[in-house]
C-alpha positions as CSV (number, residue, x, y, z in Angstrom):
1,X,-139.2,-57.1,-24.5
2,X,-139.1,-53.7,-23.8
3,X,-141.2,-51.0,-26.3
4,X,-139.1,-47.9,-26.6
5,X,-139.6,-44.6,-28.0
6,X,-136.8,-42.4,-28.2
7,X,-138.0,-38.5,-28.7
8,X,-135.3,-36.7,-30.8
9,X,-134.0,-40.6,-31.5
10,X,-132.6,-39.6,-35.3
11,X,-130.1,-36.9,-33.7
12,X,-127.0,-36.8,-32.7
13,X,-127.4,-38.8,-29.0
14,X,-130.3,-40.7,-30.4
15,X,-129.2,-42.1,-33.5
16,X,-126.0,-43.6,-31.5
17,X,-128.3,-44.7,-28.8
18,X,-131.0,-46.5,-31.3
19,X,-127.9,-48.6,-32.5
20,X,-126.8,-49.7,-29.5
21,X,-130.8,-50.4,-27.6
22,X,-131.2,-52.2,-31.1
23,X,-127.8,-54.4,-30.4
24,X,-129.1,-55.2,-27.3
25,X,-132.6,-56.6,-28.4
26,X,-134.9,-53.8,-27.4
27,X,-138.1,-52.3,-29.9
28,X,-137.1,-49.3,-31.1
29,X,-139.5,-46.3,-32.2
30,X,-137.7,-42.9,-33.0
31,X,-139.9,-39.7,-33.3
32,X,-137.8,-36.8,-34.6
33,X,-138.5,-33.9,-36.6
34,X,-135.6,-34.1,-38.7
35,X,-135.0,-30.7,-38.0
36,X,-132.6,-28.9,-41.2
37,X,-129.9,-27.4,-38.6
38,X,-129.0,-31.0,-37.8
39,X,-129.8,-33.1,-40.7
40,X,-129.7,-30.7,-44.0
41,X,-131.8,-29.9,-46.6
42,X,-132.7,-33.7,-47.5
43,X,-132.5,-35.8,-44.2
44,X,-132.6,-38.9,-45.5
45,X,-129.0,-38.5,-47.2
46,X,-127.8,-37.6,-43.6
47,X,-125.2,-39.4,-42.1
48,X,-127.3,-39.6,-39.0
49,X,-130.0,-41.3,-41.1
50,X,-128.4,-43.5,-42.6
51,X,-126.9,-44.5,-39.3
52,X,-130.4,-45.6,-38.1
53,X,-131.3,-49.4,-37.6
54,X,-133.6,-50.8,-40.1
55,X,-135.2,-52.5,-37.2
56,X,-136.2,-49.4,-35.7
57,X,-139.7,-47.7,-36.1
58,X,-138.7,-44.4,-37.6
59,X,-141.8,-41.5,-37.2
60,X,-141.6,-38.3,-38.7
61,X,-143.3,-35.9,-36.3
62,X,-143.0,-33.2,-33.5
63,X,-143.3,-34.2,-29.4
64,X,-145.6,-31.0,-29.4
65,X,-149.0,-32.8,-31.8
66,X,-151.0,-34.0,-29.6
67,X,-152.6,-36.5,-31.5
68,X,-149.5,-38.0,-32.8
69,X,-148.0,-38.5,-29.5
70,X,-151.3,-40.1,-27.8
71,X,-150.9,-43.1,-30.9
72,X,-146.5,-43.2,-30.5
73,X,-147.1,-43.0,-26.7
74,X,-150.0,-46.0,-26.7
75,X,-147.5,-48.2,-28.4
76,X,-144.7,-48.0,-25.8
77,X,-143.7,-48.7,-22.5
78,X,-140.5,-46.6,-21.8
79,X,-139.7,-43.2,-23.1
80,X,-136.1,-41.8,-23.6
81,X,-136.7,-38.2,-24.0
82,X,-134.1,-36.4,-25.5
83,X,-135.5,-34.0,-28.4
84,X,-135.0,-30.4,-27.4
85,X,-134.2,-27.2,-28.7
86,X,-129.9,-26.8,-27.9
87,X,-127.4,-24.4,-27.7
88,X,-127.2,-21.3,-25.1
89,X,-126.9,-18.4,-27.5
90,X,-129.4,-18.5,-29.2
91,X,-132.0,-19.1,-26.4
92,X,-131.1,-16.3,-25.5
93,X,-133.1,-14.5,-28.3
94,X,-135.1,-17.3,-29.4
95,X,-137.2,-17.3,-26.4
96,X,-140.6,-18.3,-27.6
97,X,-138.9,-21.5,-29.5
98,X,-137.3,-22.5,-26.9
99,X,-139.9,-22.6,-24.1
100,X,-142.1,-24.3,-26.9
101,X,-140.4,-27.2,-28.0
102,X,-138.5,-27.6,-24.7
103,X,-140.8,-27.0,-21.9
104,X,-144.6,-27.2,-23.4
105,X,-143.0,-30.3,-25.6
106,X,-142.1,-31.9,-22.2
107,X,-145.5,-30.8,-21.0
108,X,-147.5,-32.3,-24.1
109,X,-146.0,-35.9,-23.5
110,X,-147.1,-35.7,-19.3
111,X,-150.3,-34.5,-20.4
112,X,-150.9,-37.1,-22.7
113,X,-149.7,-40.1,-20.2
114,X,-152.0,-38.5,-17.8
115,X,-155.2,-37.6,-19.2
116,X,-155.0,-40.9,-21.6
117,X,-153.9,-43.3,-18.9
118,X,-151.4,-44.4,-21.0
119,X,-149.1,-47.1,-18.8
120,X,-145.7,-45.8,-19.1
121,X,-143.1,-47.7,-16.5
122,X,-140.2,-45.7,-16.9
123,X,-138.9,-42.5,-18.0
124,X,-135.6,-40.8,-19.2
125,X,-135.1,-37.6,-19.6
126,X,-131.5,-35.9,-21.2
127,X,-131.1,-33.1,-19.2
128,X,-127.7,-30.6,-19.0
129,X,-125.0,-29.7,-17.2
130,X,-125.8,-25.6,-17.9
131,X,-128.7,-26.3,-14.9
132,X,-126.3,-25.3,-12.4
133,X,-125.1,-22.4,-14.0
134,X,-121.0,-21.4,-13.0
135,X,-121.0,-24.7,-10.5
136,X,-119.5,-25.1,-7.4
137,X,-116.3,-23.6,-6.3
138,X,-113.8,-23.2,-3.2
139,X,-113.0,-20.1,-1.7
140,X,-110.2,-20.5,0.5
141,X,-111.8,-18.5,3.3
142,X,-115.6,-19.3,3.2
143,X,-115.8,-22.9,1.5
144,X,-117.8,-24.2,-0.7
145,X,-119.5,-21.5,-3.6
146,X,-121.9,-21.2,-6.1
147,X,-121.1,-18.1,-7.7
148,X,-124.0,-16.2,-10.0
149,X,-122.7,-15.6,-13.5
150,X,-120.1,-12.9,-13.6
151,X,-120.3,-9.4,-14.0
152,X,-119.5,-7.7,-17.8
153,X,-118.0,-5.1,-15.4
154,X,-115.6,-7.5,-14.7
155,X,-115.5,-9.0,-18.0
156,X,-114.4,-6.2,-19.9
157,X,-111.3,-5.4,-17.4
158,X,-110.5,-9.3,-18.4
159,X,-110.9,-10.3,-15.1
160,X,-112.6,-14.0,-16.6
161,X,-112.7,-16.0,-13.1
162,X,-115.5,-16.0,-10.6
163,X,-115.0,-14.4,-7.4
164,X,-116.3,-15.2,-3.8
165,X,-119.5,-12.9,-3.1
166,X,-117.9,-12.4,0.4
167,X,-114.2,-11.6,0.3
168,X,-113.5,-11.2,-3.7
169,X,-111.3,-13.7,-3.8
170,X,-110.5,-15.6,-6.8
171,X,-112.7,-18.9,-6.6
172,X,-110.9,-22.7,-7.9
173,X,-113.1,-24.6,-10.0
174,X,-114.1,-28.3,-8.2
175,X,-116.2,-31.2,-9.4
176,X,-120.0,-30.3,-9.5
177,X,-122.1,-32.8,-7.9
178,X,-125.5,-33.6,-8.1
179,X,-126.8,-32.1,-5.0
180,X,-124.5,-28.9,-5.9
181,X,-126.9,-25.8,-6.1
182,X,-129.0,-25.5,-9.6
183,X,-128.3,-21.7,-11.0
184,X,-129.6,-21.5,-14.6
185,X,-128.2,-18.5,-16.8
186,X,-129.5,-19.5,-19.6
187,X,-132.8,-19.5,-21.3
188,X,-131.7,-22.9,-22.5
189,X,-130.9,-24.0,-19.1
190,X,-133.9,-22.8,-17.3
191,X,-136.0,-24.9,-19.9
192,X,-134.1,-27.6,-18.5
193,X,-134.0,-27.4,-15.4
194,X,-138.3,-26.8,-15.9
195,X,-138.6,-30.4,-17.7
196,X,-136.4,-32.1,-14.8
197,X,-139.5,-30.4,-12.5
198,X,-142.6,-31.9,-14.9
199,X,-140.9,-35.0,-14.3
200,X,-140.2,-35.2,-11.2
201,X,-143.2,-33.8,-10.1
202,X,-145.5,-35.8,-12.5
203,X,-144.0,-38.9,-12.5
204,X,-143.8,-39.2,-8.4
205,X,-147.8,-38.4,-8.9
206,X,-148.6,-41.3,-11.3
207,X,-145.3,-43.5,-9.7
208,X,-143.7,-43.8,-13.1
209,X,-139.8,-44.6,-12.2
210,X,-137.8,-41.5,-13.8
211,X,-134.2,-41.0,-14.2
212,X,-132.7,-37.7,-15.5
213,X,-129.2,-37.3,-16.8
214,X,-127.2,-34.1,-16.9
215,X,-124.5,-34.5,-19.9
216,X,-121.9,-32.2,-20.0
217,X,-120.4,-31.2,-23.2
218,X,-120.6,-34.3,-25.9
219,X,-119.3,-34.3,-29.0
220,X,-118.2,-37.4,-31.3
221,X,-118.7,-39.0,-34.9
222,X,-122.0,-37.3,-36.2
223,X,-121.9,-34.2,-34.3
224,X,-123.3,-31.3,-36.3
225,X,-120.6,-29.7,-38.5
226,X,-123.7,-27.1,-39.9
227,X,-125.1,-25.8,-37.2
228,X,-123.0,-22.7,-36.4
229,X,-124.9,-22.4,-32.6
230,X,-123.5,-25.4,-30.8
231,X,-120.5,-27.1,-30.4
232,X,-117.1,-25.7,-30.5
233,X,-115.6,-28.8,-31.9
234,X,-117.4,-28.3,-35.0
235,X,-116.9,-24.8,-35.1
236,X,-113.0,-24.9,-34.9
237,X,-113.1,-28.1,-37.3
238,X,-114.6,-25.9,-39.7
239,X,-112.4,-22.9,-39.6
240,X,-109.3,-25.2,-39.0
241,X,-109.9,-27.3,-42.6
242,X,-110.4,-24.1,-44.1
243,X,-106.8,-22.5,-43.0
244,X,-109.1,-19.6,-41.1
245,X,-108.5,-17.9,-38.1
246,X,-109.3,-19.2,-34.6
247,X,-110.8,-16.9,-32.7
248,X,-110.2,-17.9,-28.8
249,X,-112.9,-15.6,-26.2
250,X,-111.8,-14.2,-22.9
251,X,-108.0,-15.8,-22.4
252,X,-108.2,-19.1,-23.4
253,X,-107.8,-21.1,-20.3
254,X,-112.1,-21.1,-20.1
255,X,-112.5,-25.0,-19.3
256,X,-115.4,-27.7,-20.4
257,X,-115.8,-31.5,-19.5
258,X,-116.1,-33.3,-23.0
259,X,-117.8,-36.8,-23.3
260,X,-117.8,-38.8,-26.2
261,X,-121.0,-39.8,-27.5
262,X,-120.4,-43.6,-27.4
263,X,-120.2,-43.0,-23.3
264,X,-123.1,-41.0,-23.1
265,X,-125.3,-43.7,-24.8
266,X,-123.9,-46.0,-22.9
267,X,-124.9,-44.2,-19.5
268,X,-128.7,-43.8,-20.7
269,X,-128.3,-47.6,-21.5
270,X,-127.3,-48.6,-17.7
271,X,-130.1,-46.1,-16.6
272,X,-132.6,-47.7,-18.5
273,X,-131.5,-51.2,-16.6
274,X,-131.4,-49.8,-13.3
275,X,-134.3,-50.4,-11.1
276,X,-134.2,-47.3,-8.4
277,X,-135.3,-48.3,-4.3
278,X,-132.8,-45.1,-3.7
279,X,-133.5,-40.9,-4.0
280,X,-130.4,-40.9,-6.2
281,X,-132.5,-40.7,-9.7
282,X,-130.8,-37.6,-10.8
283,X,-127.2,-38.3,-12.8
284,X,-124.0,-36.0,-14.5
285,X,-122.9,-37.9,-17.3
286,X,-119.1,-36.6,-18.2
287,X,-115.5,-37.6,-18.3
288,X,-114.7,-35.9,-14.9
289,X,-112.3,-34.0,-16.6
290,X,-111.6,-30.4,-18.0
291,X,-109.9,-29.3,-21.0
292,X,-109.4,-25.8,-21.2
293,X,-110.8,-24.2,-25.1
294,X,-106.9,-23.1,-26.2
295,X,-105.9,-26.7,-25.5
296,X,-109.1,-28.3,-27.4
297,X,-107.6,-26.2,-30.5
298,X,-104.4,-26.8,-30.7
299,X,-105.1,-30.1,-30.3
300,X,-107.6,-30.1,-33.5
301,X,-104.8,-27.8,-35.3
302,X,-102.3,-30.7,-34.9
303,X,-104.9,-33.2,-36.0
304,X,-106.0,-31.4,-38.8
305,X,-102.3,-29.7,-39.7
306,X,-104.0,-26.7,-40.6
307,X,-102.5,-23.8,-40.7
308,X,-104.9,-21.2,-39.4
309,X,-103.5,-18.7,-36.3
310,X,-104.9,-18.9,-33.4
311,X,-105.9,-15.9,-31.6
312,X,-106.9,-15.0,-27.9
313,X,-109.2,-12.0,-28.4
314,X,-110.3,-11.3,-25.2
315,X,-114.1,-11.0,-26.5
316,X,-117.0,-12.7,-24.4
317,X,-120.1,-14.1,-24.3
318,X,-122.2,-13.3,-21.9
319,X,-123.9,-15.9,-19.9
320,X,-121.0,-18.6,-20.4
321,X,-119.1,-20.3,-17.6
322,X,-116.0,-20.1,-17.0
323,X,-115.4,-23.8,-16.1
324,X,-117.2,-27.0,-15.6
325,X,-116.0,-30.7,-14.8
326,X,-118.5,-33.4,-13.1
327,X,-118.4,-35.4,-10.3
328,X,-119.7,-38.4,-11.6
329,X,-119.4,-40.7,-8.6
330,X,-122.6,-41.1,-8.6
331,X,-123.0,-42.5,-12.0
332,X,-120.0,-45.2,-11.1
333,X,-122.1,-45.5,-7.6
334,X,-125.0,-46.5,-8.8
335,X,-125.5,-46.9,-12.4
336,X,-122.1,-49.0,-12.7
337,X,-121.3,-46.3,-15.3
338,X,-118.1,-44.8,-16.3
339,X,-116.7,-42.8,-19.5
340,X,-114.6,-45.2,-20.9
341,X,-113.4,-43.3,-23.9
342,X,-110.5,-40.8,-23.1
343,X,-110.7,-37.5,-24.4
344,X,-107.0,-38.1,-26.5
345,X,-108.1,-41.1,-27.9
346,X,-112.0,-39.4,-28.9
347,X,-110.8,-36.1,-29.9
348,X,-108.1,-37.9,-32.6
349,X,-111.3,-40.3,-33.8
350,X,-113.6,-37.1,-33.9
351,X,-110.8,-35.3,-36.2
352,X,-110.8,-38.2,-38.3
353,X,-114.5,-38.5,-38.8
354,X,-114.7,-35.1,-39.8
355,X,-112.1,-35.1,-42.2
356,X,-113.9,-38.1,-43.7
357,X,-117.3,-35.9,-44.0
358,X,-116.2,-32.1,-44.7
359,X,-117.3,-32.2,-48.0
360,X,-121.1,-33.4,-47.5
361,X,-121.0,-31.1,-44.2
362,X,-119.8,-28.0,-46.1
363,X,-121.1,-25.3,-44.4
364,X,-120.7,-21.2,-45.9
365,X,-118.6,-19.8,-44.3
366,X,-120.4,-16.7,-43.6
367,X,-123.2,-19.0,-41.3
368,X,-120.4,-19.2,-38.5
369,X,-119.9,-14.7,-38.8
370,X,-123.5,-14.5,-39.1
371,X,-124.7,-16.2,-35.8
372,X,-121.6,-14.3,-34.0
373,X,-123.4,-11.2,-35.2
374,X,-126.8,-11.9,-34.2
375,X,-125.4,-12.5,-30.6
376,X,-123.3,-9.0,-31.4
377,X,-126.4,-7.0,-31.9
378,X,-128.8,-8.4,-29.1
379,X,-125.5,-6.8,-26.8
380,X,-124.9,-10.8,-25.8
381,X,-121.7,-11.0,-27.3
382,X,-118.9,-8.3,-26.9
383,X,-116.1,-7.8,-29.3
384,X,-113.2,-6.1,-28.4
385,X,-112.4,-5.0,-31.5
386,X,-115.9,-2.9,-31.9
387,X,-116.5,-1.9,-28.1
């Protein structure tokens, strides 16, 4: 039987994952921090916790102590890494953080492996979609694109679409696939795209198998309905059971490819059963779809019959994309993997999960204005009403 440690196993991805590797007969040890922003003040009354297997080895503890990880890591065989630092934002202010817990966390657990000759066979690494930045486009007149981010200049004339560097022509949005360009934007995404490197690198010199998979934008039944930095799902649910205003950026028709939760741990499950003899170790896990942000709430407006207005400000963030959908042929190719969950029958679940939890997941209202304004006075977020 398999000995797995899941890094970051009590969150949201882990927690569903731990069930499922546990339903299937494998040892489980979780190592999570049980970081406040996703579990509250007492984690152990989180619904994420309380989620967890009691067959499953629960350890208290960060990926970046040294001495914690060399006794977790000696009592394993297969690491799923997945605890990092999320959300775009605020990475991009919260530099140090980031690059500690994503990058020299990452770096702790390779160090350790190597210097300790600990016998790992396999490793999995949760990677993201925001490595390749805006993605890959069509120009009608020079083919394929991968456009850098765009331009405030452009931004604040409302022209929200990416153009083609050569003739300024208004780009289309195609499926991203995983040989497309990588394009970070993000400090988040650049401490990505640096684990996917340790690993590759590192594992190919001690020929430990690796697989790294780049979700896209998952959401589902214990999503964080606190944390005010990721996840617009949560956001809008908030606001929406509260009768407040939505507040749409740039016009509304911004796209994102959502993936429900239960898919996603479903896809690190047939990665962790795949034996590679191929180059192909590098994955997007997503529906292959895009649902434009307007769309995602009015749909949560109907679900919730709320009766907050919706707004399209015209105010951006700078650093987001304008679209993303994955090509995930790849993941049906090889892994025998496909979202099975569609996003009408997930997003009407999600809706009724949260209405089930709103009072336990209560968040102030003012957290939501407050991390708006942190981006507001770094000059990362601009507010047409103020500018």
């Amino acid at each position: 039987m398999k000995k797995i440690l899941i890094t970051g196993g009590a969150g949201f991805i882990g927690s569903t994952l731990s069930r499922l590797l546990v339903l299937k007969g494998y040892n489980v040890t979780i190592l999570d921090n049980f970081s406040e922003k996703i579990h509250g003040d007492n984690y152990m009354e989180s619904f994420l916790f309380k989620k967890l297997p009691l067959e499953c080895r629960i350890i208290k503890g960060d990926v970046r102590d040294k001495q914690l990880m060399i006794e977790t890591l000696n009592s394993v065989d297969t690491i799923i890494h997945l605890a990092a630092e999320t959300g775009t934002g605020q990475s991009m202010y919260d530099i140090d953080n980031y690059f500690d817990v994503n990058v020299m966390g990452t770096a702790n657990i390779l160090d350790i492996i190597t210097n300790h000759k600990i016998k790992i066979s396999k490793i999995i690494l949760a990677s993201s979609r925001s490595v390749y930045g805006e993605g890959k486009y069509l120009c009608e007149n020079h083919g394929v694109i991968y456009p850098d981010s765009r331009k405030q200049s452009r931004l604040v004339n409302e022209k929200y679409d990416c153009y083609c560097p050569h003739c300024d022509l208004v780009l289309k949005s195609i499926p991203t696939d995983e040989k497309s360009w990588t394009n970070p934007d993000s400090i988040y995404a650049v401490t990505k795209l640096a684990q996917e490197q340790m690993i590759k690198a590192q594992c190919a010199a001690l020929n430990i198998e690796y697989t790294i998979l780049r979700f896209q934008n998952v959401y589902g039944a214990g999503q964080s309905l606190t944390n005010p930095y990721t996840g617009i799902l949560s956001i809008f649910s908030r606001l929406l059971l509260e009768n407040q205003e939505i507040n749409i950026f740039e016009d509304g028709y911004e796209s994102r490819d959502f993936i429900n939760v239960e898919d996603v741990a479903e896809g690190i499950y047939k990665a962790l059963i795949t034996n590679f003899d191929t180059t192909n170790t590098v994955f997007n896990i997503g529906s292959g779809n895009s649902i434009s942000v307007l769309e995602i709430a009015e749909t949560l407006k109907k679900y919730y019959h709320s009766k907050s207005n919706i707004r399209i400000s015209g105010d951006f963030r700078l650093g987001d994309i304008r679209h993303n959908k994955a090509d995930v042929t790849y993941a049906l190719e090889y892994l025998n993997w496909e979202p099975r969950i569609s996003f009408e029958d997930g997003i009407k679940k999600f809706a009724e999960w949260v209405q089930s939890q709103k009072e336990s997941y209560k968040m102030k209202s003012s957290q939501y204005d407050e991390s708006l304004d942190e981006l507001k006075e770094r000059g990362l977020l601009v507010d047409r009403n103020n500018n």
